[in-house]
MIROFI-970599 format. One line per 2 residues: their letters; for each residue x, y, z of C-alpha. Coordinates in pm, whole numbers, plus 50000, padded with zeros to 5 digits. Example, Ala and Ser with C-alpha at 12.3 -4.5 7.8 and 13.67 -1.06 7.14 Angstrom:
REM residues 2
AS) 51230,49550,50780; 51367,49894,50714
REM end
This chain:
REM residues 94
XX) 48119,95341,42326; 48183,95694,42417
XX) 48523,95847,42220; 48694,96168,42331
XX) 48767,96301,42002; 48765,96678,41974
XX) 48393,96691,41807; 48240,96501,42113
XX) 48418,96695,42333; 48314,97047,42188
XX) 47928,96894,42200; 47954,96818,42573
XX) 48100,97163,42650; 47810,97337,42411
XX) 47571,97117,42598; 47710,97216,42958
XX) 47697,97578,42851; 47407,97536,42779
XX) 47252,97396,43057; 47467,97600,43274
XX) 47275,97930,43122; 46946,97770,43175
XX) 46980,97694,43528; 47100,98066,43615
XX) 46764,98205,43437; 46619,97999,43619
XX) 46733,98065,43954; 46745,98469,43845
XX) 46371,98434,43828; 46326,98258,44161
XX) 46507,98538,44337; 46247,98823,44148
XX) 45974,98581,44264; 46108,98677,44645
XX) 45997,99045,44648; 45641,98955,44746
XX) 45540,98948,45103; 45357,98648,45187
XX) 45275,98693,45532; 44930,98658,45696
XX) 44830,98795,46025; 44586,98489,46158
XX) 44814,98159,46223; 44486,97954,46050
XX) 44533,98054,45726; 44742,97860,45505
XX) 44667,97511,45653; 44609,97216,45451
XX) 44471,96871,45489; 44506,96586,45251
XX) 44380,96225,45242; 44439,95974,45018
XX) 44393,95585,44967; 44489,95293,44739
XX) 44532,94925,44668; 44845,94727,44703
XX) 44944,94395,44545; 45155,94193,44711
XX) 45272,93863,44599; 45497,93628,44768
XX) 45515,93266,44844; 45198,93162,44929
XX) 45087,93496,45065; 44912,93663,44755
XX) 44659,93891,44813; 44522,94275,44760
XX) 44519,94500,45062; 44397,94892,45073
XX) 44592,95171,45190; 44500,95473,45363
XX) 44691,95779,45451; 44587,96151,45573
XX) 44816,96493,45619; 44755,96807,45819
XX) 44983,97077,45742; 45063,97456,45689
XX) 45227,97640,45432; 45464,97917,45644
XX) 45572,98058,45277; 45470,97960,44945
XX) 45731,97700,44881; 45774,97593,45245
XX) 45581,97455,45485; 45542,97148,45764
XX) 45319,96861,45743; 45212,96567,45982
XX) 45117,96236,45761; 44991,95920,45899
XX) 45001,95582,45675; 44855,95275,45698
XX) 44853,94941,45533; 44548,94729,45643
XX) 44699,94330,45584; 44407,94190,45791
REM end
């Protein structure tokens, strides 16, 4: 178990420090990142669409059995890190 002796308790501040110092380089770069102007003229650029598919297991009592998955997205990126996106799921059981 965990003991609050002085030794443990200058490691957790050293670690917090630590952590502390990389999250703030971190979010310093993010704000330099922000300079750039992103914007495009023609509301079509920047859209995405994405479909993907799979295979689910299920198992309960006395309903065992594999059934696929489907899903497709249509979306657009308004900056580099943001965006909006429509996605439709389904799980075919039949």
């Amino acid at each position: 178990m965990f003991s609050y002796s002085p030794k443990n308790i200058i490691k957790m501040k050293y670690k917090f420090l630590t952590l502390s110092l990389l999250l703030a380089g971190a979010c310093a770069t993010t704000v330099m990142a922000q300079d750039t102007n992103y914007y495009t003229p023609k509301w079509s650029d920047n859209i995405f669409v994405s479909v993907g598919g799979g295979i689910h297991a299920i198992e309960n009592d006395g309903f065992n059995k594999l059934a696929p998955h489907f899903s497709i997205s249509l979306g657009k990126l308004i900056t580099p890190t943001w965006g909006i996106r429509g996605h439709h799921t389904t799980l075919v059981l039949g």
